[in-house]
Rosetta silent file (secondary structure, phi, psi, omega in degrees, C-alpha in Angstrom):
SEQUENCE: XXXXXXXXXXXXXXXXXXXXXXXXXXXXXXXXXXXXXXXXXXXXXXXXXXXXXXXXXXXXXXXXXXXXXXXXXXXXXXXXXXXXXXXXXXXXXXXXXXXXXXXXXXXXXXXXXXXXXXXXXXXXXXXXXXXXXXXXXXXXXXXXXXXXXXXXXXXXXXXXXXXXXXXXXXXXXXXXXXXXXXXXXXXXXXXXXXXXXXXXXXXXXXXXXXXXXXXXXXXXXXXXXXXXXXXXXXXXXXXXXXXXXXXXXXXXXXXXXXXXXXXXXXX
SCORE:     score description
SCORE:     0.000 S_00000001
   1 L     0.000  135.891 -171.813  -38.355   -3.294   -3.474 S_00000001
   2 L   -67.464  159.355  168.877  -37.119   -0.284   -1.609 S_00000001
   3 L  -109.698  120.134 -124.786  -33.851   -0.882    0.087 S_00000001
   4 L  -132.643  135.900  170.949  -33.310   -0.776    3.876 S_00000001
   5 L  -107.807   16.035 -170.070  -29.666   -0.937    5.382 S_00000001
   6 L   -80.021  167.226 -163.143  -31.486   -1.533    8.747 S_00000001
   7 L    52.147    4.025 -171.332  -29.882   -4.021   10.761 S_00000001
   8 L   -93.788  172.811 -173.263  -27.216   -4.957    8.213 S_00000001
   9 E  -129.402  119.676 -168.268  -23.727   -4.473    9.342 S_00000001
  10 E   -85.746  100.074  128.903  -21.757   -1.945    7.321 S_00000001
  11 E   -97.761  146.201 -146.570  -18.019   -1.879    7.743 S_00000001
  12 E  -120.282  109.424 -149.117  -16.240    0.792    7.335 S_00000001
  13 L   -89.886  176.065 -160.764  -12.334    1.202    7.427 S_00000001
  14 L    46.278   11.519  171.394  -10.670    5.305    8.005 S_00000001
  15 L   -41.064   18.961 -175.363  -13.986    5.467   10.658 S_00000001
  16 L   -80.747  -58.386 -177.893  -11.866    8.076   12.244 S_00000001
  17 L  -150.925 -144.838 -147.270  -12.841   11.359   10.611 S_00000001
  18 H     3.622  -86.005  150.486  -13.837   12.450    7.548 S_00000001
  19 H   -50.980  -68.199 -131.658  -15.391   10.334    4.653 S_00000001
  20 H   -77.163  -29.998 -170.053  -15.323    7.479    6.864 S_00000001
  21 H   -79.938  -36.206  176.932  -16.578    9.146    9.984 S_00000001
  22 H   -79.134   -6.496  164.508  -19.594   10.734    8.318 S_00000001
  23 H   -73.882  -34.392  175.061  -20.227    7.637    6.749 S_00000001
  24 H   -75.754  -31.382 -176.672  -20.687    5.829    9.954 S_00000001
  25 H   -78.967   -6.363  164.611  -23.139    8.258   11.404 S_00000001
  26 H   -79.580  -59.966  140.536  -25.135    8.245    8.459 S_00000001
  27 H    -2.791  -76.722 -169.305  -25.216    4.359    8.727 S_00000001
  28 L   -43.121  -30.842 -147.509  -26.087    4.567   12.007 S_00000001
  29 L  -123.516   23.465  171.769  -29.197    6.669   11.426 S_00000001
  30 L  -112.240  -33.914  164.491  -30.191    4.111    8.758 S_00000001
  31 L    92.349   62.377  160.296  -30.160    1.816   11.543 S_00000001
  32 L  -104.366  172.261  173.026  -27.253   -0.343   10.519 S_00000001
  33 E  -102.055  164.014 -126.073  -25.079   -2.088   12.511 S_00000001
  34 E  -157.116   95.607  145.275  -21.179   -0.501   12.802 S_00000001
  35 E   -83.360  113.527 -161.372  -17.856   -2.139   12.428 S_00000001
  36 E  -128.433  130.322 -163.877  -15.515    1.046   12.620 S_00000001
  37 E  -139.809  163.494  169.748  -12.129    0.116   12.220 S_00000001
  38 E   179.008 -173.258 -151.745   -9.271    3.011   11.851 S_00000001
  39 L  -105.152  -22.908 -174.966   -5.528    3.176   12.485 S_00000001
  40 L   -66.553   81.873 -156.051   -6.616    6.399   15.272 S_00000001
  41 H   -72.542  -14.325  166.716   -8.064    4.855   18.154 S_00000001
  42 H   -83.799  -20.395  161.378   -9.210    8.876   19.181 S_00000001
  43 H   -52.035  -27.255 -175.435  -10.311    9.333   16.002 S_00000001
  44 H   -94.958   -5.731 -179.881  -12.943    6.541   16.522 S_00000001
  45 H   -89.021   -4.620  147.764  -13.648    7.224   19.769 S_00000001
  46 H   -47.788  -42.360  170.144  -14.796   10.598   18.175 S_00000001
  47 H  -101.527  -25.844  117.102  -16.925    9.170   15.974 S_00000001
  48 H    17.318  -96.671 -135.565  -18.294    6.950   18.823 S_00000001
  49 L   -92.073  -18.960  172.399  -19.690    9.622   20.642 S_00000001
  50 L   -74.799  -15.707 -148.703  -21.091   11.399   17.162 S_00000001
  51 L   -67.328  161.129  161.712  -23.623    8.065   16.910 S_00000001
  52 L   -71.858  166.796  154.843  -27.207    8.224   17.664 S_00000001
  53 L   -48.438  127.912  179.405  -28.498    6.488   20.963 S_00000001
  54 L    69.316   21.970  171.089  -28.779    2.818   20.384 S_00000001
  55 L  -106.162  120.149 -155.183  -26.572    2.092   17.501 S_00000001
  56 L   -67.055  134.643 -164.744  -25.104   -1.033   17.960 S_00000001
  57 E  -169.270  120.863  165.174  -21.528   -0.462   17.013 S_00000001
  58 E  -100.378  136.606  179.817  -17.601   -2.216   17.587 S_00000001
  59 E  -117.349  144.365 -150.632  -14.796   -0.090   17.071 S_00000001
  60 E  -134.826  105.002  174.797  -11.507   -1.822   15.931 S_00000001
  61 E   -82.140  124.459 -170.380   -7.408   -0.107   15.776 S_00000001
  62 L  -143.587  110.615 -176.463   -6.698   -1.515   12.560 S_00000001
  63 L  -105.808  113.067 -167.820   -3.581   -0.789    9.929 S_00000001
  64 L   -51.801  -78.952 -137.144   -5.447   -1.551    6.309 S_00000001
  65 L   -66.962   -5.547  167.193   -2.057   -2.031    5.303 S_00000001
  66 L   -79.146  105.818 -171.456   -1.326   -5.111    7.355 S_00000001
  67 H   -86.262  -31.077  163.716   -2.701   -8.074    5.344 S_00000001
  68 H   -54.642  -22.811 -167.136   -2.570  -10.357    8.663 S_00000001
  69 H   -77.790  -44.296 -151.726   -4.210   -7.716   10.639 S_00000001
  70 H   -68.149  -43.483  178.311   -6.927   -7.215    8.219 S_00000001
  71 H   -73.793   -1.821 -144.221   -7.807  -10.925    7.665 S_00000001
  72 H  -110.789  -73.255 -167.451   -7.342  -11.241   11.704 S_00000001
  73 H   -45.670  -52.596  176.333   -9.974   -8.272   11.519 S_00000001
  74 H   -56.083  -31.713 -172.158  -12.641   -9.834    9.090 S_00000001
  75 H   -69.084  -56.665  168.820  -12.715  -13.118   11.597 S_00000001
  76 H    -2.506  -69.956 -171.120  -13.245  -10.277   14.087 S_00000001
  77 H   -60.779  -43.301  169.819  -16.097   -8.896   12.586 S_00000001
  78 H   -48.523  -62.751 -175.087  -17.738  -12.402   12.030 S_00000001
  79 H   -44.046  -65.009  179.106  -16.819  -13.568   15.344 S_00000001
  80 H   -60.603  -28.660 -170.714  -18.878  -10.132   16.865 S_00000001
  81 H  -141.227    6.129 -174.501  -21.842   -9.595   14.539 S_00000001
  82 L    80.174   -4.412 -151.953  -22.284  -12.764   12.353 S_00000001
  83 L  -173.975  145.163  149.054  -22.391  -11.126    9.034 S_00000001
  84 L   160.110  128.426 -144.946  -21.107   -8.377    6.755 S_00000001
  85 L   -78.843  -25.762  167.835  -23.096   -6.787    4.478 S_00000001
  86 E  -123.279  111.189 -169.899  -21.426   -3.585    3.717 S_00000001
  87 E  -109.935   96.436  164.951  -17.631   -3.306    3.124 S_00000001
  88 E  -100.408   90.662  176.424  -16.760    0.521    2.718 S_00000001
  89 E   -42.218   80.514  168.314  -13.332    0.229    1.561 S_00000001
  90 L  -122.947    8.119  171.924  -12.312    4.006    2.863 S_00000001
  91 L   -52.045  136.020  160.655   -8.799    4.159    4.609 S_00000001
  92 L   172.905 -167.684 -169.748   -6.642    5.959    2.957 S_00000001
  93 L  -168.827 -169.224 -167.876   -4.386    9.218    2.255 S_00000001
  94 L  -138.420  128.800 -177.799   -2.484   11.281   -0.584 S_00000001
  95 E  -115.039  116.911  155.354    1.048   11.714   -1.808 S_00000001
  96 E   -58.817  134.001 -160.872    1.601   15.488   -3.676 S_00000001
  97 L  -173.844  160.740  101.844    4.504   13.895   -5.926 S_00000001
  98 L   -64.383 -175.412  151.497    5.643   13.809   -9.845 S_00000001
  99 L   -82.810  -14.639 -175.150    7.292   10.924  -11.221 S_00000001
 100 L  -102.272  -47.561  155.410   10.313   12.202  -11.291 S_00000001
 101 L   -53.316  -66.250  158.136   10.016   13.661   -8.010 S_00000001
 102 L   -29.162  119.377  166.027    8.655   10.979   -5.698 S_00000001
 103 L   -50.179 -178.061  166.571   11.130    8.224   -4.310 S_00000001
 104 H  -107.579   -3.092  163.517    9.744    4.801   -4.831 S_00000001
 105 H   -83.789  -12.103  161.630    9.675    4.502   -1.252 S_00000001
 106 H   -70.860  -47.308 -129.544    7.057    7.538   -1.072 S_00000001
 107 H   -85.579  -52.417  171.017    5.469    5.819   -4.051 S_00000001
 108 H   -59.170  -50.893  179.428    5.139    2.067   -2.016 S_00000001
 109 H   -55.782  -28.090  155.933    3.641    3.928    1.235 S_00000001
 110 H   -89.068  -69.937 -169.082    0.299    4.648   -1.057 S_00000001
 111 H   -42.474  -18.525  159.094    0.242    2.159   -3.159 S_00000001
 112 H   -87.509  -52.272 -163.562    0.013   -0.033    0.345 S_00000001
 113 H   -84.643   17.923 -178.832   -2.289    2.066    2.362 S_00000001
 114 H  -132.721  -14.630 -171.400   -4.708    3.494   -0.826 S_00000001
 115 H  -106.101  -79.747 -166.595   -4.522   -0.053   -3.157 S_00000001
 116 H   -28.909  -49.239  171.926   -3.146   -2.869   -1.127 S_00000001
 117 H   -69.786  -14.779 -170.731   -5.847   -2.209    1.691 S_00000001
 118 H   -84.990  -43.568 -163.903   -8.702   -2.155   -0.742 S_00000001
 119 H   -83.837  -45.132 -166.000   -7.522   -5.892   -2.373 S_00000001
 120 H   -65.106  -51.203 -179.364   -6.771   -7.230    1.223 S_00000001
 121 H   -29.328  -60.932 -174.225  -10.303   -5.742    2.678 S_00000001
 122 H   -73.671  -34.065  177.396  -12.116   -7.557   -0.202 S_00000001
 123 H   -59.993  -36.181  170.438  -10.070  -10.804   -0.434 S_00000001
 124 H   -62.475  -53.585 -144.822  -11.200  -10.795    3.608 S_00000001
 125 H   -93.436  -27.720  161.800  -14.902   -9.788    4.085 S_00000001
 126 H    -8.571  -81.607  168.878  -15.848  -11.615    0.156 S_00000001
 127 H   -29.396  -63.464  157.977  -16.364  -15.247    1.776 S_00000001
 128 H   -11.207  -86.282 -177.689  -18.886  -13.457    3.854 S_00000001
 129 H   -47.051  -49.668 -152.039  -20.622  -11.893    1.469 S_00000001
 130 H   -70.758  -81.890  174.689  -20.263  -15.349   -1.312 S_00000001
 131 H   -39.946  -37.870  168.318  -22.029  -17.000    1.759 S_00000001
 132 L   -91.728    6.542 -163.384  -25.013  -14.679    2.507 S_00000001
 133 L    18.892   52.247 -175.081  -25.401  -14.433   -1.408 S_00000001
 134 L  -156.538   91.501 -159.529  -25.597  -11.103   -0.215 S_00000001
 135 E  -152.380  177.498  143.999  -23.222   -7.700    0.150 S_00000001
 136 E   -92.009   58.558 -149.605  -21.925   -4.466   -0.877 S_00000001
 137 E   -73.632  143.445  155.825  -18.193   -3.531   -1.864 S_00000001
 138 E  -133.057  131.273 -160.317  -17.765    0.280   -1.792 S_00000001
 139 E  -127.922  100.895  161.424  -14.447    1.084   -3.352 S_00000001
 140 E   -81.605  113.276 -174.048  -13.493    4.978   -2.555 S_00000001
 141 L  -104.115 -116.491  -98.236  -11.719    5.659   -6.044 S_00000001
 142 L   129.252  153.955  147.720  -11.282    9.657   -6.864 S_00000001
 143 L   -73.622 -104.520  169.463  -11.886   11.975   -9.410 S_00000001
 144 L     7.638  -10.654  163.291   -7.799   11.140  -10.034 S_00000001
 145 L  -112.301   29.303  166.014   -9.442    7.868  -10.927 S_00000001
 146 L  -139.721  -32.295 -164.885  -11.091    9.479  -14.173 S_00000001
 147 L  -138.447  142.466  170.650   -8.700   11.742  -14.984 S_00000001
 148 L   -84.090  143.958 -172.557   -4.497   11.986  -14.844 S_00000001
 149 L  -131.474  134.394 -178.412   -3.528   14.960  -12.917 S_00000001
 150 L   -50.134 -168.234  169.321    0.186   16.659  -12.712 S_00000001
 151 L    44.397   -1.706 -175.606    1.519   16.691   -9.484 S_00000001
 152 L  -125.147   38.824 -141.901   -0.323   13.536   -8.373 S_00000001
 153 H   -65.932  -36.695  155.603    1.036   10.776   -9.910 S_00000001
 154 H   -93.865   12.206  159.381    0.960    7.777   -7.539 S_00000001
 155 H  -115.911   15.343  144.969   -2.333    8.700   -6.296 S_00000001
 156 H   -52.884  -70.347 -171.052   -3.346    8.675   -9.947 S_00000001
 157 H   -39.333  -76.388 -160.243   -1.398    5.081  -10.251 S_00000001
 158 H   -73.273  -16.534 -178.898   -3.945    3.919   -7.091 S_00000001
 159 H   -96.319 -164.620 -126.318   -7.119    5.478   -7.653 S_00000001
 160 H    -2.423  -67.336  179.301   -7.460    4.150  -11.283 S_00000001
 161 H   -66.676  -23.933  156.790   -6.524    0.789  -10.011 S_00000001
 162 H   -32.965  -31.866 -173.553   -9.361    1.052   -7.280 S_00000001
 163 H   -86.790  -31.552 -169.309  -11.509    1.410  -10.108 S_00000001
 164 H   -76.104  -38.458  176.189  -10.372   -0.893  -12.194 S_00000001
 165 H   -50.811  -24.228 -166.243  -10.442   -3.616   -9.686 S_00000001
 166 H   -83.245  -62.176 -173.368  -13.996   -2.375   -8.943 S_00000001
 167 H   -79.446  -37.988 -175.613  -15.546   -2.257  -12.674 S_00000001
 168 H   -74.596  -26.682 -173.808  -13.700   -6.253  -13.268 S_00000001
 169 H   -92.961  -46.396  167.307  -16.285   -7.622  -10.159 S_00000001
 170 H     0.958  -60.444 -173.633  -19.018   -5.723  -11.976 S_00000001
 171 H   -78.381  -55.297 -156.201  -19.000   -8.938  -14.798 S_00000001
 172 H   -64.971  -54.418  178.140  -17.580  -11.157  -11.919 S_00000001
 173 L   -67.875    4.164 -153.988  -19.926  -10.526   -9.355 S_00000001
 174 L   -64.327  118.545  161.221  -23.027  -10.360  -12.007 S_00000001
 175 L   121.955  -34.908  172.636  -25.193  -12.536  -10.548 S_00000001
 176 L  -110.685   57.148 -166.829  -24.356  -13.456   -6.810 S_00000001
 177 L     8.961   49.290 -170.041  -26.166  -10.596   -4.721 S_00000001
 178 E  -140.184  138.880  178.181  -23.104   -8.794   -4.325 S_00000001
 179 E   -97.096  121.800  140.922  -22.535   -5.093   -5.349 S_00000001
 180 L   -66.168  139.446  151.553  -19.469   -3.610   -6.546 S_00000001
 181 L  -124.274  156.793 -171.761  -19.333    0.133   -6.210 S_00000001
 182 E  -119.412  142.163   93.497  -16.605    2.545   -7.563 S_00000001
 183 E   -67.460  127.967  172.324  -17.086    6.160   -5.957 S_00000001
 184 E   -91.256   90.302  168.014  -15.554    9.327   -7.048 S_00000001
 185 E   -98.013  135.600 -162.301  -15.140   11.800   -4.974 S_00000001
 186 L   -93.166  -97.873 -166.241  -14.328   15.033   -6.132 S_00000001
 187 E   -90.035   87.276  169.368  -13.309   18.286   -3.518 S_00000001
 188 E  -116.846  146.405 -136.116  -14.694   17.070   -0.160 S_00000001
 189 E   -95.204   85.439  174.865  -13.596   19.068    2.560 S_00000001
 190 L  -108.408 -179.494  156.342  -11.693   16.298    4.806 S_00000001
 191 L   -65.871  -37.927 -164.650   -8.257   15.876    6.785 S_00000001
 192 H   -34.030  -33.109  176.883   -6.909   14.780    3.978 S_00000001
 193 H   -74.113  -23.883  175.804   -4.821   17.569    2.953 S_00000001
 194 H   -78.285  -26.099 -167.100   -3.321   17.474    6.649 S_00000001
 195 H   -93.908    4.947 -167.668   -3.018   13.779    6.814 S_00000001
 196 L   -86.263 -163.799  171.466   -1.694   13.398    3.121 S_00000001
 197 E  -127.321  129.871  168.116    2.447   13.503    2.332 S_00000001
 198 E   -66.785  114.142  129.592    4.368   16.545   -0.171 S_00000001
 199 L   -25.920  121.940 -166.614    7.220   14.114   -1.524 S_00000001
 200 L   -46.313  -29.277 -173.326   10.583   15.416   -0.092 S_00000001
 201 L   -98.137   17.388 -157.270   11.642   16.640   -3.589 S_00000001
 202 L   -80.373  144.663 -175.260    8.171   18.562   -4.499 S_00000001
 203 L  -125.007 -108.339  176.979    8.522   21.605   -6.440 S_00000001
 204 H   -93.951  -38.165 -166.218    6.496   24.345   -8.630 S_00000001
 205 H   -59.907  -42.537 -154.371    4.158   21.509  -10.021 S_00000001
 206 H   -85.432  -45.053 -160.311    3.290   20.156   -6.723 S_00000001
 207 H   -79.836  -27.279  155.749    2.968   23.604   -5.068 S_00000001
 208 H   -61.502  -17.050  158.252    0.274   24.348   -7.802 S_00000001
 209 H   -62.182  -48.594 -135.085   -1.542   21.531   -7.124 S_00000001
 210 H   -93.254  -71.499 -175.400   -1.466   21.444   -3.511 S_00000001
 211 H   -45.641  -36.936 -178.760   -3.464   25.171   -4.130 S_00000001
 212 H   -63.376  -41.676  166.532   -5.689   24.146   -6.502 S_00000001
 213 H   -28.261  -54.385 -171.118   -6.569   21.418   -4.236 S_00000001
 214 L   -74.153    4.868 -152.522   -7.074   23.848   -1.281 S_00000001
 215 L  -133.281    2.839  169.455   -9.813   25.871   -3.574 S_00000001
 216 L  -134.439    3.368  169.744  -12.200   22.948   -4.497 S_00000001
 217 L  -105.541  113.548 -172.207  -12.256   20.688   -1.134 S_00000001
 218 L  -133.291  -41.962 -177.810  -15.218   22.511    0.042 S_00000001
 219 E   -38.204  121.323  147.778  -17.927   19.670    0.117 S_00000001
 220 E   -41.348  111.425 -153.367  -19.131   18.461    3.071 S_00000001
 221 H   -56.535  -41.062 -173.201  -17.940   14.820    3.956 S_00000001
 222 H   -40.119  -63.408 -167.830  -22.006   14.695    5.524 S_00000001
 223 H   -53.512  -53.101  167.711  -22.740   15.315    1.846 S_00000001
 224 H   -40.594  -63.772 -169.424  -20.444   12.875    0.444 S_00000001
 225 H   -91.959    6.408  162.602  -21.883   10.081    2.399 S_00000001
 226 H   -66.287  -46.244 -171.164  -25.538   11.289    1.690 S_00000001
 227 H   -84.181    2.594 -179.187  -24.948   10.714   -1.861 S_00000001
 228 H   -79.783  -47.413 -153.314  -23.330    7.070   -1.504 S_00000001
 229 H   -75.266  -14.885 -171.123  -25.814    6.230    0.345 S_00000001
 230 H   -71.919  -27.291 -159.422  -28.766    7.733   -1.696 S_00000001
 231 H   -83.909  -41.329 -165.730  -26.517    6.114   -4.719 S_00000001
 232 H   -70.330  -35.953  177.507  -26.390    2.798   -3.050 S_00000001
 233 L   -80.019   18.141 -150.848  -30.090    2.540   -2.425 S_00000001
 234 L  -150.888   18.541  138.487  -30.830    3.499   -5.898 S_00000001
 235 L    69.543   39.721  153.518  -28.431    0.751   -7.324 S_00000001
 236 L   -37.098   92.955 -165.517  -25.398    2.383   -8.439 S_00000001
 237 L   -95.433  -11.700 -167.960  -22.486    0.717   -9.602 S_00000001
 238 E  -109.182   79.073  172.829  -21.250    4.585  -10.170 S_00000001
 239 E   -83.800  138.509  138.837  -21.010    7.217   -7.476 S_00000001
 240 E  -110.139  103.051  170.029  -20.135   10.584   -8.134 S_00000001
 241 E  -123.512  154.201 -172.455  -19.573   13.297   -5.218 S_00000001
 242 L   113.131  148.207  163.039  -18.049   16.194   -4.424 S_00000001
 243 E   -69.674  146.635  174.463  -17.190   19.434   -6.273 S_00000001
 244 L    47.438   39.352  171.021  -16.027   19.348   -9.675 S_00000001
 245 L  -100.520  -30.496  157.020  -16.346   15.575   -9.936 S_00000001
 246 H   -27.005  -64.837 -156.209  -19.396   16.054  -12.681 S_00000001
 247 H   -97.358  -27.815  163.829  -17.380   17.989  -14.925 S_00000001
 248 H   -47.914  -87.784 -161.346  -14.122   15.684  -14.184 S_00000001
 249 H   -59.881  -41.362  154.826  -15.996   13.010  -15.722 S_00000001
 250 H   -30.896  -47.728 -171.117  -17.594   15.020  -18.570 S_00000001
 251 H   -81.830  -14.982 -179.275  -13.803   16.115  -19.708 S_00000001
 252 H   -70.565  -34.075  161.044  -12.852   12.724  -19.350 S_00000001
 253 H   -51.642  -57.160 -149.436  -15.624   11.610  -21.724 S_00000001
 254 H   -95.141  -72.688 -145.403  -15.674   14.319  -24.307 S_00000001
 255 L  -119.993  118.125 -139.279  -11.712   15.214  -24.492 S_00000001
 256 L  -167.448  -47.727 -176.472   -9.839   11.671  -23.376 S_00000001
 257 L  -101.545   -7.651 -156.549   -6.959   12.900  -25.723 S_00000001
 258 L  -122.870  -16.768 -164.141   -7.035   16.486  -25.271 S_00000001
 259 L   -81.812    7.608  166.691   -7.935   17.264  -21.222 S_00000001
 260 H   -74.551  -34.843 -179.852   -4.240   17.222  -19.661 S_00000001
 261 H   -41.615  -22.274  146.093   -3.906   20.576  -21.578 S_00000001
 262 H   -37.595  -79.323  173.564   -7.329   21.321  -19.881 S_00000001
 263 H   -86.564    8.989  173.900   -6.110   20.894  -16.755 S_00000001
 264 L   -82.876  -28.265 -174.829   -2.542   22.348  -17.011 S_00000001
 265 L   -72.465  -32.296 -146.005   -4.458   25.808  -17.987 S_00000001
 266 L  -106.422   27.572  176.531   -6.849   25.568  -14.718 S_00000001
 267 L  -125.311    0.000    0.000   -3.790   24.845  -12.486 S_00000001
């Protein structure tokens, strides 16, 4: 049976701008219903105003990184629409860092707002799902969640555990009409590089990254949520989008011992 998001109600955290914003208007035009939660309240009233006519839609200033706010937020969502069917875990940001550079207080500000928000999201909106014997987690991992990359090191550390947390409800969830999804996205052409942080001590590694970086986010977030959703109807546990995330995951396959050496030459 083909699968229809109409009427179900997708929420979707970062709904300000980029992934998250082109995610809702693609939703919308599926003819879902719209939680939009985001820490910008002009970012959402941005993405507001991108919607079609007649898409039923709440928008919600929300910091992922709050675990009271968030569970506060899931009654929220109940309380307003009854249901909810689609959780796109997509708040989030980037630290340019080493290990040696990066403080561990740079290191704690992602690992709350890129991990922390993903296990509080799902420990909220779960029950939900567990109850409708019926949902969707979508878990925005990385291509940095297939492969270790210099210069990125505690958005390595969180995008690998997105996944892994992602791939353990695979087995767990086998069975109760709830979807895990992992996505990868590789270069898509977001805020992110403005809204992400250099660690105060970043140096030659990090300033090669932060160019290579600028020379592959070219994708269009519109594409990027074309292919979730095309992935999602077509029963994915595995997204891949974005430049160079295909061949990410090929070297990750084929050379597992041999690609940082890979990528140190292409940097």
């Amino acid at each position: 049976m083909k699968t229809s998001f109409r009427n179900k109600v997708a929420v979707i955290t970062g709904a300000g701008a980029g992934i998250g914003q082109a995610l809702a208007v693609a939703m919308a035009h599926e003819g879902a219903r719209l939680a939009l939660s985001d820490i910008d309240a002009a970012g959402l009233a941005r993405t507001q105003a991108l919607l079609p006519a007649g898409t039923e839609v709440r928008t919600y200033r929300l910091n992922v990184t709050d675990e009271a706010a968030v569970f506060a937020h899931a009654a929220e969502v109940q309380r307003d629409f009854g249901a909810a069917h689609l959780l796109f875990n997509n708040a989030g940001s980037a630290l340019l860092g080493t290990f040696d550079n990066q403080t561990l207080d740079e290191a704690r500000w992602l690992i709350d707002l890129d991990l922390w928000s993903v296990v509080y999201c799902t420990k909220a909106f779960l029950p939900a799902m567990r109850q409708q014997n019926e949902g969707w987690i979508v878990n925005i991992s990385s291509i940095a969640g297939l492969i270790g990359m210099p210069g990125l090191n505690t958005y390595n550390l969180v995008k690998f555990a997105v996944r892994g947390l992602t791939e353990s409800l695979w087995a767990e969830l086998e069975g109760s009409g709830i979807q895990a999804v992992c996505v990868h996205p590789g270069g898509i052409k977001t805020n992110i590089e403005r809204a992400s942080r250099h660690c105060q001590k970043a140096g030659a590694i990090e300033e090669r990254v932060d160019a290579a970086n600028k020379r592959i986010l070219v994708t269009p977030p519109e594409q990027c949520a074309a292919d979730i959703i095309n992935g999602l109807k077509a029963g994915k546990r595995r997204i891949l989008t974005g430049k160079r995330s295909s061949t990410i995951d090929w070297i990750a396959r084929l050379l597992p011992n041999a690609y940082p050496r890979l990528i140190n030459a292409l940097l």
